[in-house]
N, C-alpha and C positions, 0 to 999 in steps of 0.2 A: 692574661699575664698573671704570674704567680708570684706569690712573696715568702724571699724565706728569710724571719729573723736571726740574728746571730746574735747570742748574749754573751759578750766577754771579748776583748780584744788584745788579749793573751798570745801564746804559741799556739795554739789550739784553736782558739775562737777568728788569729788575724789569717791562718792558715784555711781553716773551713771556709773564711768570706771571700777570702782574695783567689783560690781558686776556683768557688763557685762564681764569683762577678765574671773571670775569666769566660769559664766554660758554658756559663747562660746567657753572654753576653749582653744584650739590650731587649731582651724579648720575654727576662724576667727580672721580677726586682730582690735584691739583696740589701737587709739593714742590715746593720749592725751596730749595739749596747751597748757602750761600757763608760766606765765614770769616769775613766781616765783620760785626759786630754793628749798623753806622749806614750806611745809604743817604748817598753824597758827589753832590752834582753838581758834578762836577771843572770844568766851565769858569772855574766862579767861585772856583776855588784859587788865582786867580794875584793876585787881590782879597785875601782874608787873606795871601798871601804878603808885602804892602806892608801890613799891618794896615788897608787899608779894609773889612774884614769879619773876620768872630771864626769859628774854626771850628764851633760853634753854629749860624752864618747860614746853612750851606751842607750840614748832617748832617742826619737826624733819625734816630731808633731804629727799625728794620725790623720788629722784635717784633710791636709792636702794628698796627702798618698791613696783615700778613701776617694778622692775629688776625682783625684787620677782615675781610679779603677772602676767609677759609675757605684760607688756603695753609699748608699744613704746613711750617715754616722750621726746619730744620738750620742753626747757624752751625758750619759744617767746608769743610773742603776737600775736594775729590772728588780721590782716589788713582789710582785705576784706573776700566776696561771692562770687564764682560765680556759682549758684546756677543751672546752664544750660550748663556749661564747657565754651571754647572757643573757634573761628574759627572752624574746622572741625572735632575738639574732643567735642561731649557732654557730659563726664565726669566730672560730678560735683568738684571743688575742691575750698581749702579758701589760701587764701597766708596769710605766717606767715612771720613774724620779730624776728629773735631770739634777747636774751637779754643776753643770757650767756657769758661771757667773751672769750671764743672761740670763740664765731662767732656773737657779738656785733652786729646790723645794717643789719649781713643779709638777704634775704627774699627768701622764698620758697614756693612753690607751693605743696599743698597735696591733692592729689586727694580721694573723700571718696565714698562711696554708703550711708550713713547715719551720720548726722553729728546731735549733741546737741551743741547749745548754755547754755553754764555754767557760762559765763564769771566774772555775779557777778555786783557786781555797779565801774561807776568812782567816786569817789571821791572828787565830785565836791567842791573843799576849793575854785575855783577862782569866783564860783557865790556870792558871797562873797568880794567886796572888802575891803585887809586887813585882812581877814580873814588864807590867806598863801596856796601859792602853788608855786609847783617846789622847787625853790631856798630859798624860802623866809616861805617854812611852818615851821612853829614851830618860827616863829618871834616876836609875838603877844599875840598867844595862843597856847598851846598843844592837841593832840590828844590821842585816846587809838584804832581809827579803824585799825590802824597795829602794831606789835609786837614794832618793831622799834619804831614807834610813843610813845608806850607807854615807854619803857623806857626810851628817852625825858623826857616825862610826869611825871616820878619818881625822875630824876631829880631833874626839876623844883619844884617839891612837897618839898623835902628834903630841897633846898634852901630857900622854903618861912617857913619853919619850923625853920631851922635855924635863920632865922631875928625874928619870933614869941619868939626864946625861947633866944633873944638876949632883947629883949620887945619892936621889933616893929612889930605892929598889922598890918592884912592883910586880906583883902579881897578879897573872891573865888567867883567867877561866873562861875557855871555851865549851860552848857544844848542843844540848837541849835543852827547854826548858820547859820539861816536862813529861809525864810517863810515855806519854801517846803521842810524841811526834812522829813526823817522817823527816823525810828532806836532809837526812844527817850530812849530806854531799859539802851544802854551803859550808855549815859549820868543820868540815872536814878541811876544807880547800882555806877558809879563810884563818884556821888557827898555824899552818904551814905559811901563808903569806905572812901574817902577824912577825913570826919566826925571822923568817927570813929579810923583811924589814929591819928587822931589830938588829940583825948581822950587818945589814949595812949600815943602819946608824951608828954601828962599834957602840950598842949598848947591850946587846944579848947577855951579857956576864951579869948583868942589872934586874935579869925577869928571871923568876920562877912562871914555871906554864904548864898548867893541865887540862887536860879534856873531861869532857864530863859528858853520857851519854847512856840514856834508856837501854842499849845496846846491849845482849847477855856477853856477847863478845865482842873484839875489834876486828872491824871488816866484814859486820854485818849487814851494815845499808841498807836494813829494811827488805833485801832479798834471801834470808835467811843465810847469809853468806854464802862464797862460792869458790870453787876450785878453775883456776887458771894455767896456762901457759905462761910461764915466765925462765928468758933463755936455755927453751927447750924441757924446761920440768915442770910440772903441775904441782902447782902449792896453794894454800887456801889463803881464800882472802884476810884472814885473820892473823897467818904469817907477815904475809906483804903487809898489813897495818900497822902491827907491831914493829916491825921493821921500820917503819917512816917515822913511828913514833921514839923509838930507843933512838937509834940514832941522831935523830936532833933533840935529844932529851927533855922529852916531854912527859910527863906522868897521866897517868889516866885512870877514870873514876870512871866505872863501868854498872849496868844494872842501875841506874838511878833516875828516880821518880822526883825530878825541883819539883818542893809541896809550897816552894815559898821562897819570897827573894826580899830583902832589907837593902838598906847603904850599904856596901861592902863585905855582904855574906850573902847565902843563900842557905835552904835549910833542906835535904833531901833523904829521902827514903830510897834503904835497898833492895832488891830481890828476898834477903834474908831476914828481911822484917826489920834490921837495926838501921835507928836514923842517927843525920848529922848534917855537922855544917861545915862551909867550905867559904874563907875570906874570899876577896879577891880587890884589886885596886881597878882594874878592867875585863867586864865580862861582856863575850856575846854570845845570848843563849835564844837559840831555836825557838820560834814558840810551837805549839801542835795548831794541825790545820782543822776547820769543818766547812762545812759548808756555810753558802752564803745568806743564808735566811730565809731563800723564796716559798711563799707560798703559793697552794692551788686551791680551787674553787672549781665545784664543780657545777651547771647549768642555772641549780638551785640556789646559791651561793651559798652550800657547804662545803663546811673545808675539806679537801682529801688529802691536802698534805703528804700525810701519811701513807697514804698510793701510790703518790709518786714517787716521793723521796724516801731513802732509807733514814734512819733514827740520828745519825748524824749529817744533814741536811744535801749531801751526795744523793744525785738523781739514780732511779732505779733505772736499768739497762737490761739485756738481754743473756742476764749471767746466772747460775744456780745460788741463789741465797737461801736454800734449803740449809737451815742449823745442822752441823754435823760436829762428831769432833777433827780436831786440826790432821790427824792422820788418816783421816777418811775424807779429807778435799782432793779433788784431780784436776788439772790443767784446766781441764773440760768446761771448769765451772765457771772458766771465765768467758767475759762479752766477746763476742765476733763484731756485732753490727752494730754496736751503742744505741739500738732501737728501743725505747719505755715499749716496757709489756703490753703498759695499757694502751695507751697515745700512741698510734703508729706514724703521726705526723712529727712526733717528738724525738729528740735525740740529745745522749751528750757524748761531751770529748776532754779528754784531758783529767785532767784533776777531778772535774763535777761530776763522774761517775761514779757510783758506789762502788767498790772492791768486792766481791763476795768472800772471800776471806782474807785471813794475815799471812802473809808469806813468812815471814818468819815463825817461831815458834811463840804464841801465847804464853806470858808468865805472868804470874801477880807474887808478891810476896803472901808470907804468912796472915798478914794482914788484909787482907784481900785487894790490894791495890793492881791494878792492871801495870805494869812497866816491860811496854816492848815496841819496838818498832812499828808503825803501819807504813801499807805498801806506798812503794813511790808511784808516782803514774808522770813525771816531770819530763821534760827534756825531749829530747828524743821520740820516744812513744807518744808524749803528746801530740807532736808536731806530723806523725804517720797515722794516727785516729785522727787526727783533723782534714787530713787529706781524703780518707778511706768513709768519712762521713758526707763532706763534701762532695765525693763521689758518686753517692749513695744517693743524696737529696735531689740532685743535679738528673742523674737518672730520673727518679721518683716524678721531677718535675717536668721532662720532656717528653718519659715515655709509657708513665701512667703508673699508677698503684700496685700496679705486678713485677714493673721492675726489679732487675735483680740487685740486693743488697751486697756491699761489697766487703770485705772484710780484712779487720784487722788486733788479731787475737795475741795480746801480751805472752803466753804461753805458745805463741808462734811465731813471735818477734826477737829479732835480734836488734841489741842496740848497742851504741858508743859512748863512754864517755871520759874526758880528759880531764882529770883532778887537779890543778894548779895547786904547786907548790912552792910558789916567791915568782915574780915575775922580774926577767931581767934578759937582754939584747945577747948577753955570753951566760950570764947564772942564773937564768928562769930555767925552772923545774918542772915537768908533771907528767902525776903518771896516766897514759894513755890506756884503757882499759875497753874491751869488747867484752859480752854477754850475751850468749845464746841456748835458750831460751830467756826472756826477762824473767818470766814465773815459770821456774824448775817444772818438770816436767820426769816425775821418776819413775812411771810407764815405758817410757820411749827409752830414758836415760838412766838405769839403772845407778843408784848409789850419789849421783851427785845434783842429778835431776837437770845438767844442762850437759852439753856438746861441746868436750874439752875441746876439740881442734877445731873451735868459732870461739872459744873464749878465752882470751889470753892480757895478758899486758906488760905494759914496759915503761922504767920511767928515765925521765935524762932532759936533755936540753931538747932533744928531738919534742918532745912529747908537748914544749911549752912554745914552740913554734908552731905547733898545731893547733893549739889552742888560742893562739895570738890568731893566727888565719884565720881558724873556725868563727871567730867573734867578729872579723869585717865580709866575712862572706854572708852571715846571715845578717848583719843588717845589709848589707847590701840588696839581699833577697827581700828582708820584710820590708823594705823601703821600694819594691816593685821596679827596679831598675830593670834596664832591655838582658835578657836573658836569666831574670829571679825562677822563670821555672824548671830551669837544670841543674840548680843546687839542690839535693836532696836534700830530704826533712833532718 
């Protein structure tokens, strides 16, 4: 019998374990790590974040679904690698830190044959000062990247609605917070909810609202923006943004680096070197992701760290991280197999991959500050590498070390995603958007680097019914109910 650990109980990490338990049945063992007690699908956080969902809607308890599917479930955190075993065991194992109230602080040693890195992003609020971490998040500003955070965030909402419909006026500042995020999605989706809350509370005439975002343009997303289908014409994603934004008269701060956040302002740098500050009465700003801290250790117990992991703590994979400049990267250079170069028993998925470069364009101001998107790996593409990994290990496990690797290359992936824009039974909004290629590809696709007639969108009421559905079919799926394996990732 063989064992494969899974570290993260994410899109990525609950997708890797639950269709390897499937497909190895009882005849190998699958764990899986993670500190968290309740399965979130985060998309629909930004939904409780405006109380049109309770975080209940969007949680369920991992325990039993795990019990269900034969997965041995730690809730801890994985500490270290050691990727070579110890002294005169060569049995690979990782030490865990549980987090569960039983056994708070303790650490254990798990030996595996195959392990995935799932682990997901840290949540870096403290690159940011002022911005809130540990003790002190949520002092400043609100979040929606965890359940909990958002309903904080609902909150807070309710109480600045309150003071609006008392008639004192307030202003929202959405967006990131900070040069080097990704993920601008949440904060996109949730300053359109905020919006249209505010129209139904008949106080919208009460808020000033702007965006604020690393972004060089609107409707960048971290994929260097892109050109769509939309009723029959191709227009760039930075049309269609501006569009959602004029329209419901929003303002927006572009190229900016939050260097610092106080009570009621922040302080940011722009592309052009000149800084400033921006009040607000309620903000929620993005923080930038890294990884999760782990280290390795290699036979001798020194550190390799650095081996494994690229310089921001995202596991090394099977992709060209040969330094280039940004117009001499090609598709190519991304992962196929999420296999560690060095470790062939190792793998990641999701987010804990390293990128080997920015899909957007690199900018720093005159100053030398770095302010630009990094790539998404969220959603979608998580949930298709965690399958494609799962697949991979599952093989590896049954049919020996030559097995074939299977693949699933962002630069060969198409993906979906539906932006919510207010949620409502007749006046829920979103726009429904396709991508293909995720990573442009200007080889294949001259001039726009993806395949206008796979990449289109549309937005309306259709698009927020979609997104209503999409949200009970995958819990319905991560919850392992009787046919979860014919909803696609």
């Amino acid at each position: 019998m063989a064992r494969l650990v899974v570290l993260g109980g994410g899109v990525a990490g609950h997708t890797t374990a639950t269709f390897a338990a499937k497909w190895l049945g009882s005849e190998h063992e699958v764990v899986v790590v993670t500190p968290n007690a309740k399965w979130n699908w985060i998309p629909s956080n930004i939904w409780v974040g405006v109380g049109e969902m309770t975080k209940e809607d969007v949680t369920f308890d991992l325990a039993p679904v795990y019990a269900k599917a034969g997965i041995d479930y730690h809730q801890a955190k994985a500490v270290s690698l050691n990727p070579e075993g110890s002294g005169s065991s060569d049995k690979p194992f990782v030490t865990i830190e549980y987090t569960s109230a039983d056994k708070a602080g303790q650490t254990e040693n798990i030996e595996y044959d195959y392990i995935v890195n799932a682990t997901g992003p840290k949540l870096n609020f403290g690159a940011t000062p002022g911005l809130g971490e540990g003790s002190n998040l949520g002092e400043h500003t609100v979040s929606v990247c965890t359940a909990d955070h958002a309903v904080h965030a609902s909150e807070k909402l309710n109480e600045a609605i309150e003071k609006m419909k008392g008639g004192t006026r307030q202003k929202f500042l959405i967006g990131t917070g900070h040069g080097m995020c990704t993920c601008q999605g949440a904060a996109f989706e949730y300053i359109f909810n905020i919006e249209h809350e505010l129209k139904k509370a008949g106080v919208r005439d009460m808020a000033d609202m702007k965006w604020i975002s690393n972004e060089s343009f609107l409707g960048d997303f971290g994929m260097g923006g892109l050109h769509m289908k939309v009723g029959g014409y191709v227009v760039s994603s930075k049309l269609f943004a501006e569009s959602l934004f004029a329209e419901r008269s929003i303002d927006w701060l572009i190229g900016a680096h939050v260097n610092k956040v106080e009570s009621g302002k922040v302080h940011y740098e722009l592309l052009d070197g000149s800084m400033g500050e921006e009040e607000f009465d309620f903000s929620m700003l993005i923080p930038p992701f890294a990884g999760v801290g782990l280290k390795a250790y290699d036979k001798a117990g020194e550190d390799i760290t650095g081996t494994v992991f690229a310089p921001n703590g995202f596991m090394k994979v099977d992709a060209d991280y040969t330094p280039k400049p940004y117009a001499e990267w090609k598709a190519s250079d991304w992962p196929r197999t999420y296999q560690n170069p060095t470790y062939k028993n190792m793998f990641a998925a999701g987010i804990a991959f390293a990128p080997p470069h920015f899909i957007s364009k690199p900018m720093k101001s005159p100053n030398g500050t770095p302010i630009n998107p990094t790539p998404p790996r969220t959603g979608m593409p998580s949930g298709i590498i965690g399958k494609a990994v799962a697949h991979s290990v599952c093989d590896l496990m049954t049919k020996g070390e030559n097995a074939h690797l299977h693949e699933a290359s962002m630069a060969e992936m198409g993906a979906a995603c539906v932006a919510s824009a207010g949620k409502g039974v007749f006046d829920g909004t979103a726009a429904a958007m396709t991508v293909y290629p995720v990573v442009p590809d200007f080889e294949k696709y001259p001039g726009t680097g993806r395949d206008t007639d796979y990449t289109f969108g549309e937005i309306g009421l259709a698009g927020h019914w979609i997104k209503h559905i999409l949200h009970h079919l995958f819990m319905y799926k991560a919850k392992l109910n009787p046919g979860w394996t014919l909803i696609p990732e």
